[in-house]
RODO-2510 file (C-alpha; in nm, 4 decimals, decimal comma):
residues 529
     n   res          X          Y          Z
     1     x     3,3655    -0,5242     7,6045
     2     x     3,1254    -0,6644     7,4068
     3     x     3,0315    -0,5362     7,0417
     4     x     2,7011    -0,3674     6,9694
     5     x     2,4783    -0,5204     6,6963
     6     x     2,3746    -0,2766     6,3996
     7     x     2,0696    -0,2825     6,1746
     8     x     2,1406    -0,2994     5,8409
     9     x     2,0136     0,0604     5,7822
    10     x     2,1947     0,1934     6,0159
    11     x     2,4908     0,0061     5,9679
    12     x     2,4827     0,0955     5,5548
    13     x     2,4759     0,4499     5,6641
    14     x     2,7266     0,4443     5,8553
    15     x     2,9170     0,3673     5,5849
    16     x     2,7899     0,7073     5,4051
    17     x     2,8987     0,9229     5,6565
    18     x     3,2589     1,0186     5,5375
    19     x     3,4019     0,9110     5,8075
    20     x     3,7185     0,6264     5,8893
    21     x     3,5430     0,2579     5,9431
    22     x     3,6587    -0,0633     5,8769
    23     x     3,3741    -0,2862     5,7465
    24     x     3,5642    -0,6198     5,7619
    25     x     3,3622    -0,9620     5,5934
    26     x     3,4483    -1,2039     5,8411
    27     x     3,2604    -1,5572     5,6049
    28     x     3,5516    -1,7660     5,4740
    29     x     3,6764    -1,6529     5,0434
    30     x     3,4150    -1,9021     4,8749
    31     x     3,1043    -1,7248     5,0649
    32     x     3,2436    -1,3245     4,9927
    33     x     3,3360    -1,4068     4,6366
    34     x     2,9708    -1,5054     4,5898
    35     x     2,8212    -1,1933     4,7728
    36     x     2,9369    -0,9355     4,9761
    37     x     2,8362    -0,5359     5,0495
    38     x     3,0326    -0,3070     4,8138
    39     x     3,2519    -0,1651     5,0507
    40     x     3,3515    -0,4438     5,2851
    41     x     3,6281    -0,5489     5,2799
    42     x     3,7550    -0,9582     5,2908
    43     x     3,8955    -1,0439     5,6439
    44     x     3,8194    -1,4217     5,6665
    45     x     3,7708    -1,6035     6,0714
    46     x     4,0532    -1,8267     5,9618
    47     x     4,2905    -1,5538     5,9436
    48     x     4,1139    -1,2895     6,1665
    49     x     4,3637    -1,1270     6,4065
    50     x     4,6410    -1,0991     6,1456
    51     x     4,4381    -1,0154     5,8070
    52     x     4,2778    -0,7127     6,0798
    53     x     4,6518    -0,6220     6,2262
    54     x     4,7270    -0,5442     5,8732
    55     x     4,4356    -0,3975     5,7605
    56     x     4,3104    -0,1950     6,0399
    57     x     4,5973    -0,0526     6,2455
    58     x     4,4770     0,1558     6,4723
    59     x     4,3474     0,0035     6,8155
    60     x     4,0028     0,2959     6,8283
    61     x     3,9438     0,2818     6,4963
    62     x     3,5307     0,2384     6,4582
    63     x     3,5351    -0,1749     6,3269
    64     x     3,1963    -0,2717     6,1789
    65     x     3,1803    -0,6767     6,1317
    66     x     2,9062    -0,8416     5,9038
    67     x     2,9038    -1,2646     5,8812
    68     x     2,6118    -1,4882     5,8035
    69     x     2,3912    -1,4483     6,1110
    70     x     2,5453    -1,7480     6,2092
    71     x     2,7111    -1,6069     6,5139
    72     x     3,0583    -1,5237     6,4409
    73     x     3,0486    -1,2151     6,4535
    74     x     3,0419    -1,2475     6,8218
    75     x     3,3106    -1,4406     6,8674
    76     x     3,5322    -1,2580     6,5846
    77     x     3,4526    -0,9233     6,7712
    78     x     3,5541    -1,1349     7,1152
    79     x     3,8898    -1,2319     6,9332
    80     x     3,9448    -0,8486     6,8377
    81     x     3,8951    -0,7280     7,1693
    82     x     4,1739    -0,9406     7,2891
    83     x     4,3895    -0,7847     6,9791
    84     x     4,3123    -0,4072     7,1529
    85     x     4,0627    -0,2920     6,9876
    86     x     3,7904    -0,1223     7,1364
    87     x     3,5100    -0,0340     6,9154
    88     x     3,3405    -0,2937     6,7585
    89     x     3,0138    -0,3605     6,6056
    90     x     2,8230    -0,5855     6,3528
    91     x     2,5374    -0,6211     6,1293
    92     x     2,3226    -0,7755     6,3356
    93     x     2,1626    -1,1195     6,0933
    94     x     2,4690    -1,0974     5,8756
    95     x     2,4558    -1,0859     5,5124
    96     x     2,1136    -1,2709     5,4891
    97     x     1,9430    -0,9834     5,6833
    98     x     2,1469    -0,6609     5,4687
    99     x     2,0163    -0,8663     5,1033
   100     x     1,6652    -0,8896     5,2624
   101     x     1,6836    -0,5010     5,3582
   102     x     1,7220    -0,4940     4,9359
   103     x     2,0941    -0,2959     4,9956
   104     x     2,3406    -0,4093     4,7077
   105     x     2,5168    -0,7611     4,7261
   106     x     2,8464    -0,7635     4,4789
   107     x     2,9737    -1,0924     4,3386
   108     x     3,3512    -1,1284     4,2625
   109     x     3,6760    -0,9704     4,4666
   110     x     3,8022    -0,6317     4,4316
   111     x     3,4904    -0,4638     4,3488
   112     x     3,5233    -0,1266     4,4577
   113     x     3,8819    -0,1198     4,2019
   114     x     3,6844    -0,2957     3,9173
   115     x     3,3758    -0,0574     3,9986
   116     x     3,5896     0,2903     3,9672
   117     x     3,7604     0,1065     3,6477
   118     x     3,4083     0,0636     3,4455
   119     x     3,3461     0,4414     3,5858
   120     x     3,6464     0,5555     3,4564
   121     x     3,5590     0,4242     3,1310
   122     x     3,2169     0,5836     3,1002
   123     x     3,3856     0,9325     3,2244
   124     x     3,7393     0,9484     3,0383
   125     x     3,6511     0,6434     2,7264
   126     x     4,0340     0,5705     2,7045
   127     x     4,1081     0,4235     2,2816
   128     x     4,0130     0,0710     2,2435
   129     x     4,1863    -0,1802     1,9781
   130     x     4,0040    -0,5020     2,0061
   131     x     4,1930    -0,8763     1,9710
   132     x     4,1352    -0,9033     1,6288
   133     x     4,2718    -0,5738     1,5355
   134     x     4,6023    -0,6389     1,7234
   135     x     4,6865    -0,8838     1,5724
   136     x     4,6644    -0,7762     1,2703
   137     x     4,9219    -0,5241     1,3259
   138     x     5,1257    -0,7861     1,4648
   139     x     5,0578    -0,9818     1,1324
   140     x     5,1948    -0,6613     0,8966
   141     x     5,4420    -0,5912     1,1429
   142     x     5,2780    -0,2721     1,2326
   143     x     5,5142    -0,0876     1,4691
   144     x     5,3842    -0,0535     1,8129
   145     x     5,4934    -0,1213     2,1596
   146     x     5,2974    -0,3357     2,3654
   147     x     5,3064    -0,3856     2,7905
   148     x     5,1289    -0,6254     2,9880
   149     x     5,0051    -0,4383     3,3229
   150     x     4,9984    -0,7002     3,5618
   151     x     5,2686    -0,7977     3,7903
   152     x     5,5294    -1,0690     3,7410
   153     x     5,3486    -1,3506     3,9195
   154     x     5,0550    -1,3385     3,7189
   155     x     5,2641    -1,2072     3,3870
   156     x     5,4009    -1,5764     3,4362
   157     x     5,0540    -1,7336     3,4563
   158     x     4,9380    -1,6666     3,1295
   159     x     5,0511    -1,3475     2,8564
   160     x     4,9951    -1,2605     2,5391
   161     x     5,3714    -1,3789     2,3229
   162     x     5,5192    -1,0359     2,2522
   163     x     5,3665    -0,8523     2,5408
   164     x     5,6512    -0,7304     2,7856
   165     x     5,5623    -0,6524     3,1858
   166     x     5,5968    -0,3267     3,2701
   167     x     5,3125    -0,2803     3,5156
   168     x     5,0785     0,0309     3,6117
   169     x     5,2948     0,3274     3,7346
   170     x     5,6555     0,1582     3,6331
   171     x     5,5231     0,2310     3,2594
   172     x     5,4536     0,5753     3,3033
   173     x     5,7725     0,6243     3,5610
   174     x     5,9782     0,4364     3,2882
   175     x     5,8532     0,5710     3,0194
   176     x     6,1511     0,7336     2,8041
   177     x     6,3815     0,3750     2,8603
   178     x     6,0601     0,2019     2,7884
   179     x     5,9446     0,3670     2,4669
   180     x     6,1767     0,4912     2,1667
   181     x     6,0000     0,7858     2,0521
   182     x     5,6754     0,9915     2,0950
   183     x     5,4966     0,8721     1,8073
   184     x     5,4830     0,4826     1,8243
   185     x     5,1367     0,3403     1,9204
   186     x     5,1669     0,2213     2,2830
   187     x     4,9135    -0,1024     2,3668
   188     x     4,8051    -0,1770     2,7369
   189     x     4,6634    -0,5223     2,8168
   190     x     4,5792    -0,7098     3,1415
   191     x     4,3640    -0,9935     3,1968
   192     x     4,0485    -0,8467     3,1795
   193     x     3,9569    -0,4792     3,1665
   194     x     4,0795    -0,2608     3,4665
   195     x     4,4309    -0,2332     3,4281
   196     x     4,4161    -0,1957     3,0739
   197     x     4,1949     0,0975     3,1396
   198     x     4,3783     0,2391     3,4083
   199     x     4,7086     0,2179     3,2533
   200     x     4,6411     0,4272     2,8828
   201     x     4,4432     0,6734     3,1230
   202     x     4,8008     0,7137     3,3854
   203     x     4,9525     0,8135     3,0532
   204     x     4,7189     1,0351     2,9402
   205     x     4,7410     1,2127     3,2754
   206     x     5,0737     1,2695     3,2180
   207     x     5,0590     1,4178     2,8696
   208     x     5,2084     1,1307     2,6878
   209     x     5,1751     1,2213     2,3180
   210     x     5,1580     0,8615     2,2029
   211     x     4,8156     0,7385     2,0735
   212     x     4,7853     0,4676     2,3399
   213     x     4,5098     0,1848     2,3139
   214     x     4,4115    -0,0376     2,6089
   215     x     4,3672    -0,3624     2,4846
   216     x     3,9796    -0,4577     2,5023
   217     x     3,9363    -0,7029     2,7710
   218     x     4,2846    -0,8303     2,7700
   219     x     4,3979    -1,1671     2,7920
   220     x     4,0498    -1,2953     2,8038
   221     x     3,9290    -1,1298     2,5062
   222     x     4,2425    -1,2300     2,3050
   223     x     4,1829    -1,5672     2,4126
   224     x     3,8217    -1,5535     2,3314
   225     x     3,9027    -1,4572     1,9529
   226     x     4,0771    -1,7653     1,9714
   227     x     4,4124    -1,6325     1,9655
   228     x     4,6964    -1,8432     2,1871
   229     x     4,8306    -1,7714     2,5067
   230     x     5,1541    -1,7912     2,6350
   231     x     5,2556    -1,9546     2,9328
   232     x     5,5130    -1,9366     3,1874
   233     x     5,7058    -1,6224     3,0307
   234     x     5,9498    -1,4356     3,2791
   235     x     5,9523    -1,1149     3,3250
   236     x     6,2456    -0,8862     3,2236
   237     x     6,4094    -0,6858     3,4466
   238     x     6,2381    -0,3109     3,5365
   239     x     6,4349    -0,0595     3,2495
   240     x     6,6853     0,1427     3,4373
   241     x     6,6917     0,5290     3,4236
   242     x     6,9108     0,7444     3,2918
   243     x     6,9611     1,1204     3,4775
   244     x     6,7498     1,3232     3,2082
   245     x     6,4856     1,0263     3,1853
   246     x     6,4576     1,0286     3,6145
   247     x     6,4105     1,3854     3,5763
   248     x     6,1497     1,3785     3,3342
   249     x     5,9840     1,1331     3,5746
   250     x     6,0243     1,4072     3,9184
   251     x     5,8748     1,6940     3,6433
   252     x     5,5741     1,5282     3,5004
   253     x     5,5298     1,4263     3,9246
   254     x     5,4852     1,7932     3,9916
   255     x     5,2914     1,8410     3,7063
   256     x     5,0520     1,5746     3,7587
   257     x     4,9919     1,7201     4,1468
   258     x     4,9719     2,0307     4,0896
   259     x     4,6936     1,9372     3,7732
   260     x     4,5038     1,7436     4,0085
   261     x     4,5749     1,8982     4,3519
   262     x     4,7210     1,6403     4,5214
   263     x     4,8923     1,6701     4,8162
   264     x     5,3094     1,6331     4,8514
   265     x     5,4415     1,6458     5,1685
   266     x     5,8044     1,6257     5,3661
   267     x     5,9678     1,3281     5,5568
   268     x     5,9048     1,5354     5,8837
   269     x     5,5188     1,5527     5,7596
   270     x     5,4982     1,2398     5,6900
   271     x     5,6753     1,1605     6,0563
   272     x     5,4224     1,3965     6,2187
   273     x     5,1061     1,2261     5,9949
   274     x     5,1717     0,9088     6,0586
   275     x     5,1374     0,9478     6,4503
   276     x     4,8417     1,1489     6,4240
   277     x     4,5956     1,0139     6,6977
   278     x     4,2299     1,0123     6,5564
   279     x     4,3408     0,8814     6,2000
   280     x     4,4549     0,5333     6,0516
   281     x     4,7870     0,6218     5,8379
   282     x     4,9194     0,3681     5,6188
   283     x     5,2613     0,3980     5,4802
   284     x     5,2835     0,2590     5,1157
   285     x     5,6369     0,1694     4,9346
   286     x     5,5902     0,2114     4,5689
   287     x     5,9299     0,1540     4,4753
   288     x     6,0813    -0,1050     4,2910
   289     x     6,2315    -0,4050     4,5229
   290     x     6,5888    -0,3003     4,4170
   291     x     6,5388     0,0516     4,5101
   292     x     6,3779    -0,0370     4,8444
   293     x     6,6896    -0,2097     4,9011
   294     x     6,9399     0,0501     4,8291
   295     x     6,7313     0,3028     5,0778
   296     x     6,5343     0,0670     5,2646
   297     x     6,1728     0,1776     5,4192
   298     x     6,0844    -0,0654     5,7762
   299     x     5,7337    -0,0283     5,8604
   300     x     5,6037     0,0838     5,5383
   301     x     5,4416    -0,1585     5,2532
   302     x     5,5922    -0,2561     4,9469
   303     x     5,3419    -0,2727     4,7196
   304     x     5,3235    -0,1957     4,3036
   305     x     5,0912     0,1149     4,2146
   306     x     4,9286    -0,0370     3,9970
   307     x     4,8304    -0,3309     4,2586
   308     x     4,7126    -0,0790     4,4868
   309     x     4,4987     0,0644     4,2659
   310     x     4,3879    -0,2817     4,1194
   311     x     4,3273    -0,4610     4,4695
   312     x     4,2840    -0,1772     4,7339
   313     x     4,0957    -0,3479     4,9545
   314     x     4,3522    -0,5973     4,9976
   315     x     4,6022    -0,3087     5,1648
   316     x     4,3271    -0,0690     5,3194
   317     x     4,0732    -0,2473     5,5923
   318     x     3,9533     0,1752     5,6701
   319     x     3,7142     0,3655     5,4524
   320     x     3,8106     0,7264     5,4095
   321     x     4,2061     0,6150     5,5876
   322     x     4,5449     0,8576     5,5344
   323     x     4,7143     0,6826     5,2439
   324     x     5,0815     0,8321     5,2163
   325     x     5,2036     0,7199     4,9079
   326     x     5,5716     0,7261     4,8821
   327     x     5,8429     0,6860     4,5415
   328     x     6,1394     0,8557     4,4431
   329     x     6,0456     1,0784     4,2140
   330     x     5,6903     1,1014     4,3244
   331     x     5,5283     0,9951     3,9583
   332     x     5,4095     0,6680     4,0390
   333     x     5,2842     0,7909     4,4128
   334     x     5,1007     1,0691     4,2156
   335     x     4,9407     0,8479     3,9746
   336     x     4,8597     0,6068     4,2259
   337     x     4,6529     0,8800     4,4428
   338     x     4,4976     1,0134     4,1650
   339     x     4,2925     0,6950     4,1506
   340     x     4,2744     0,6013     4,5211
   341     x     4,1610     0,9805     4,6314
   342     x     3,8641     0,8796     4,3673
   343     x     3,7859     0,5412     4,6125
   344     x     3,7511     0,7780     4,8821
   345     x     4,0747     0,8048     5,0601
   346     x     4,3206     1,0974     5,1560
   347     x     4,6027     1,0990     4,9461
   348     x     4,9354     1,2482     5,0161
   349     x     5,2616     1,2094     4,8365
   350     x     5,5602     1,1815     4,9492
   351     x     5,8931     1,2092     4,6799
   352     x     6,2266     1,0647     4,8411
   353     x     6,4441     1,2795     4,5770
   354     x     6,2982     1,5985     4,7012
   355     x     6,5288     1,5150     5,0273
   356     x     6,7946     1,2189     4,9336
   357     x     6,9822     1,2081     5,2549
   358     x     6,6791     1,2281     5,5033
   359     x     6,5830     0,9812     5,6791
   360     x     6,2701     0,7226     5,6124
   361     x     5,9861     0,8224     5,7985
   362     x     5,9419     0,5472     6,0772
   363     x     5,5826     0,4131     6,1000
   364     x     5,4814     0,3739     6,4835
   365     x     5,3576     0,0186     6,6158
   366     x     5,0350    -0,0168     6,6465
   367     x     4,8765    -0,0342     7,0001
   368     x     4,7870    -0,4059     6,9389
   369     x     4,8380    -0,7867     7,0231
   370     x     4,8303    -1,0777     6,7756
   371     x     4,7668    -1,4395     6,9291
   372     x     5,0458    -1,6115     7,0356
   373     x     5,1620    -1,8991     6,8894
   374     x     5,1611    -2,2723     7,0924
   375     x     5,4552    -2,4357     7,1727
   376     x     5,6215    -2,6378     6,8502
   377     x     5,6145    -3,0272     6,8573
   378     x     5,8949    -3,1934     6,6312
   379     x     5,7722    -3,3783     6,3371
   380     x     5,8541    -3,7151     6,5026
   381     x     5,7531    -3,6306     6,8708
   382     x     5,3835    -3,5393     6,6953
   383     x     5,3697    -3,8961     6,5017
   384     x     5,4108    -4,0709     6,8307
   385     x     5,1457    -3,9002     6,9827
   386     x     4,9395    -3,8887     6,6476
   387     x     4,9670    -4,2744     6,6966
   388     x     4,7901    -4,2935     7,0672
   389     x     4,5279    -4,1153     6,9122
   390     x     4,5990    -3,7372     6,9562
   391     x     4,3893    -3,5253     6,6905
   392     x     4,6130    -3,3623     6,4208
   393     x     4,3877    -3,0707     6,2298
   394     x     4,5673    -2,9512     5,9172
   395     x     4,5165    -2,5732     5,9204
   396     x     4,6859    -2,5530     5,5825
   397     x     4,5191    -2,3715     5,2788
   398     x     4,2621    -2,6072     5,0902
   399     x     4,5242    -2,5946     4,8017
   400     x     4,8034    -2,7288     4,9608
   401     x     4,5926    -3,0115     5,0865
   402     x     4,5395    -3,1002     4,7632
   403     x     4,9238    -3,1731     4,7037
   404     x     4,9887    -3,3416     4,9981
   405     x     4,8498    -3,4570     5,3117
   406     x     4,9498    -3,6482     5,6356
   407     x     4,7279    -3,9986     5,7742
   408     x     4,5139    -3,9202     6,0008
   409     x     4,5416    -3,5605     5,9521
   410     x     4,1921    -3,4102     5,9200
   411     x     4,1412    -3,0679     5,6848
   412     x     3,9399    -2,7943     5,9351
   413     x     3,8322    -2,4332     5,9030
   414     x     3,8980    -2,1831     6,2167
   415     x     3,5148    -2,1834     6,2616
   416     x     3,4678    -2,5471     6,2321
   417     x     3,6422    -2,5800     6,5635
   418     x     3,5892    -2,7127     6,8913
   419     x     3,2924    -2,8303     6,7451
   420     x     3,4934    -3,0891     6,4631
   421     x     3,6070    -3,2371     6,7992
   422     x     3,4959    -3,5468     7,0119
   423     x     3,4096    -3,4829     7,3483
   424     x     3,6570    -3,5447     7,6140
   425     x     3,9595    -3,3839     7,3760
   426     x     4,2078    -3,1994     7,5759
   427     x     4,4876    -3,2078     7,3465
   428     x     4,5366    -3,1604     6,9742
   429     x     4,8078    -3,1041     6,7026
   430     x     4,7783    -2,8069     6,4405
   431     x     4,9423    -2,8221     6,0822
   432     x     4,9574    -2,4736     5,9445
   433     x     5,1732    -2,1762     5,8857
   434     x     5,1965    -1,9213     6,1995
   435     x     4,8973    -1,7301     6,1098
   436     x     4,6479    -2,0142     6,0962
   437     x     4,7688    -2,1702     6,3492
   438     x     4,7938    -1,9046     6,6073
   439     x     4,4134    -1,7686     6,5701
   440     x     4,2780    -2,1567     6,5735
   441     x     4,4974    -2,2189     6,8882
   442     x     4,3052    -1,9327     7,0697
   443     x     3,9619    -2,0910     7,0290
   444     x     4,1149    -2,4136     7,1687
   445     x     4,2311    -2,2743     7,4642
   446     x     3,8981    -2,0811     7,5199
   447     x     3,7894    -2,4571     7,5101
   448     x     3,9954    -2,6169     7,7362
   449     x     4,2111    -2,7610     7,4491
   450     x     4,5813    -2,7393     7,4201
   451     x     4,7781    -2,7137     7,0945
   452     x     5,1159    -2,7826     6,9599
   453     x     5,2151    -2,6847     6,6356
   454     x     5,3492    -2,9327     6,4124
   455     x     5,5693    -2,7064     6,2089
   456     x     5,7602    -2,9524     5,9909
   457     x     5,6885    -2,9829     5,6112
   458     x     5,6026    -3,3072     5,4045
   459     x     5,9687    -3,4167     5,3837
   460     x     6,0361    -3,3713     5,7146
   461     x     5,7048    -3,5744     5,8415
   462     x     5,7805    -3,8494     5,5812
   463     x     6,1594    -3,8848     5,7381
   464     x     5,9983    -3,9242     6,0936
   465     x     5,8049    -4,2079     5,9419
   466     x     5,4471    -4,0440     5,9074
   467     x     5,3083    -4,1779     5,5925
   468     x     5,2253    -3,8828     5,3441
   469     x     5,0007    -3,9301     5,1126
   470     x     5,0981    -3,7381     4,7904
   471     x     4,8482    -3,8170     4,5151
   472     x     4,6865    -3,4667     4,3769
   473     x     4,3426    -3,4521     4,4945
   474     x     4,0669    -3,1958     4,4123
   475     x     3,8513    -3,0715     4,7117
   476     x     3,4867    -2,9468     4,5832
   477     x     3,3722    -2,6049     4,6240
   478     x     3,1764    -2,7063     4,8953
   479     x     3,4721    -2,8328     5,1047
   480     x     3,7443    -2,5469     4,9643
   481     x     3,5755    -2,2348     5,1346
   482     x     3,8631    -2,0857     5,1949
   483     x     3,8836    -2,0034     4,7649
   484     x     3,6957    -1,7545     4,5520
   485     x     3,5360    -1,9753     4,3225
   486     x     3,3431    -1,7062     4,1487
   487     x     3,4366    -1,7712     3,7293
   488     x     3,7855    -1,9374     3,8992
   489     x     3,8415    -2,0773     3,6023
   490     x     3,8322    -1,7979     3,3459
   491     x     4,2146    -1,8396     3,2906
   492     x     4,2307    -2,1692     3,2021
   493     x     4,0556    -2,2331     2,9283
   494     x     3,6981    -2,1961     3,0498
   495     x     3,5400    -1,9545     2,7750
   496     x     3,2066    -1,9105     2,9185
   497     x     3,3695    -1,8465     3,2517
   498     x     3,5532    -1,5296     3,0820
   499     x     3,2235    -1,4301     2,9340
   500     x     3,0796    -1,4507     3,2613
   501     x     3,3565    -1,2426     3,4465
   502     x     3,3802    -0,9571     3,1639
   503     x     2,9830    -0,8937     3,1966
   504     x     3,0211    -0,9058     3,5250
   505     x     3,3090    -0,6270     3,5364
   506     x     3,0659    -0,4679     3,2669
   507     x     2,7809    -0,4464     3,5083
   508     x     2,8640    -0,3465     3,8307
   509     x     2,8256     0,0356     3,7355
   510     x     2,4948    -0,0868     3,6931
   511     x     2,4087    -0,2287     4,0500
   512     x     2,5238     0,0899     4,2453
   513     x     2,2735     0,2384     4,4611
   514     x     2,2420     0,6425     4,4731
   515     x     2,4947     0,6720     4,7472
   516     x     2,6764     0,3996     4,6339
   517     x     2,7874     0,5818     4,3206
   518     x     2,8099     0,8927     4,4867
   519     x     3,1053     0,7585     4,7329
   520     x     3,3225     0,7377     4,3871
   521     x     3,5337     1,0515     4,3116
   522     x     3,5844     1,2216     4,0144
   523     x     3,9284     1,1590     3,8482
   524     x     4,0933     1,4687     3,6496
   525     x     4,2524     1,3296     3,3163
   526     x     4,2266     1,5597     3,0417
   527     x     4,1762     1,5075     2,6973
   528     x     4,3751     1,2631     2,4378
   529     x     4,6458     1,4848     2,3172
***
């Protein structure tokens, strides 16, 4: 079946139509983080079939591809077929041909998240304290509490000293072990401006009587009132709930949906839901990973709230898709949909306590087929045949090259191949992890080119006597297209590169198009208390 090219009128209003589509961005990181349509969503050739697997799992739902007009569209929507699915189309002269139809090109990742974040702030105008300010207070020892949004991993990367992680939705969930009393200031950073926002507005929507204060444009505006940074902190463990304090938690959860109408639902909804034909369901885990381990969830996808709402496109491939968000008590799920419902999404909730001894609901397979992965080739099998002159194509991310890399390896993209290939080649050897590997083996094979996977790590090649060459080296943005480059280096110092990235978050409200802004909901948060 082959896929049907779209103009870029019709394929934007396709997009406008309420209905489920996946519009997937098939260039490599480097090319969407400079420019990409508002709503599609980052699904790179390297990583096609899996990245799609994930984020689109339902074999009829309508797939619209846009690339460079360089072709791969084609052959991604050739690859997909082979996956299952069955309706397929593309923008037909890629990106070059929707910019010159003057429809809206968004730099940066995450856009339609940061977008509803800067709305969000227009509609609700959560308290502000700027860098200064804070640390003032900290300087007169001016009670407050203060949380960090973000999740561990980047908690680690850089935080402000003082600032504990408690990200979006395990605040508000955690609330009464988190907070002594209903009176102390409560300060919300991240490191820029979303999560800031969106976690003083989750506890306004739950009535918290604190005066709260996101801090204004986080880490990067502390750092750009020259105020240090702290690096490598670990994140303490989640604060454990007592029974009054996990009750508190299920009671502002029916609060909260009944305030905003959102839907809660049963296990045996949830069952029925997620096999639905017609619909793309995803199952979300918003539990803590100790709780998912005491009452485990297979099939669904751990994931923080706050992350979801931060990076949705990273979870949901499908425009208008079923999200059932799941917890224990139901806060965090409730908190989460009240932001994703605004994105354009259903929204149901599902609360474990409301039935502790029933079973998980059980997410059905999709109807699909990943690529299968070539045969392996031991580490010193592959360095004898490296040695008569066999090709060996590192598949690896451009930032593990940089650490290490093996002679006479040569660094590819997916879409650089057969063509990175003498003529005559009938046989090459693939260094990468499954994913990579697996989608670049297909296009061999279509090619008459069979590939063994060299699974082994450096340690492993250098004790089979392949010379690894370990000196860090730094690709260029040119050659590292598989990286968002777009103000990359905000966190490390780079002050004009934070500038850059907070006007930027600052003016995307101001590129949306009529029906652009109209696809973003209204979120109901009343007043400050």
């Amino acid at each position: 079946m082959s896929a049907a090219p779209q103009t870029p009128a019709a394929a934007k209003a396709r997009l406008h139509e309420g209905g489920e589509i996946a519009f997937l961005d098939i260039r490599e990181a480097a090319a969407f983080g400079e420019g990409h349509p508002l709503f599609a969503v980052p699904c790179p050739f390297s990583r096609l079939e899996a990245s799609a697997l994930a984020l689109v799992p339902r074999a009829d739902c309508p797939i619209l591809l846009i690339d460079d007009g360089d072709g791969t569209a084609e052959n991604a929507a050739r690859r997909l077929t082979a996956c299952g699915y069955t309706d397929l189309s593309y923008v037909a002269g890629g990106l070059p041909a929707w910019a010159a139809a003057g429809f809206g090109v968004f730099a940066g990742v995450n856009v339609p998240s940061k977008t509803l974040g800067e709305l969000l702030e227009h509609d609700h105008r959560p308290a502000m304290i700027d860098a200064a300010t804070l640390a003032g207070w900290r300087r007169e020892g001016r009670p407050h509490s203060f949380f960090d949004a973000r999740p561990p991993a980047e908690y680690a990367k850089m935080r402000i000293e003082g600032a504990r992680c408690l990200p979006n939705g395990e605040l508000a969930h955690r609330l009464g072990a988190a907070v002594a009393d209903a009176a102390t200031p409560i300060v919300i950073t991240c490191a820029g401006r979303t999560r800031g926002i969106v976690g003083a507005l989750t506890l306004r929507a739950i009535g918290v009587p604190n005066p709260v204060y996101a801090l204004e444009n986080g880490t990067q505006g502390w750092a750009l009132a020259d105020l240090p940074l702290d690096r490598g902190a670990q994140a303490d463990p989640l604060p454990a709930l007592d029974a009054a304090q996990a009750q508190a938690s299920r009671d502002r959860a029916r609060h909260l949906a009944r305030a905003a109408q959102l839907a809660r639902i049963t296990v045996a909804e949830a069952e029925r839901l997620l096999a639905e034909p017609g619909r793309t369901p995803f199952l979300f885990d918003l539990r803590s990973a100790e709780e998912r381990a005491a009452r485990p969830a297979p099939g669904a996808v751990p994931v923080l709230a706050g992350q979801l709402i931060q990076a949705t496109d990273q979870y949901v491939g499908v425009r208008h898709a079923r999200l059932i968000l799941m917890d224990d008590t139901g806060l965090r799920a409730a908190l989460a949909g009240l932001f994703l419902r605004a994105l354009g999404f259903e929204v149901l909730v599902l609360a474990l306590d409301e039935a502790p001894d029933a079973a998980i609901p059980h997410v059905p397979p999709p109807a699909l087929r990943a690529p299968a992965q070539p045969p392996v080739v031991e580490a010193r099998s592959a360095w004898s045949l490296a040695q008569t002159g066999v090709p060996v194509l590192d598949l690896r991310a451009s930032a593990e090259w940089e650490t290490w890399r093996l002679d006479g390896a040569r660094w590819v993209l997916r879409g650089e191949l057969p063509g990175v290939l003498a003529k005559g080649v009938r046989r090459v050897i693939l260094l990468g992890d499954a994913v990579a590997v697996a989608a670049a083996a297909e296009d061999l094979r279509e090619a008459g080119i069979a590939a063994t996977w060299l699974r082994a790590d450096a340690e492993a090649c250098a004790q089979a006597g392949w010379p690894v060459d370990r000196a860090r080296r730094r690709m260029s943005r040119e050659e590292a297209r598989d990286r968002v480059w777009f103000v990359h280096d905000r966190h490390d110092g780079n002050r004009e590169a934070s500038r850059q990235y907070l006007a930027w978050e600052m003016g995307l409200v101001n590129q949306l198009d009529e029906a652009e802004r109209a696809a973003f909901g209204w979120v109901p948060i009343g007043a400050p208390p």
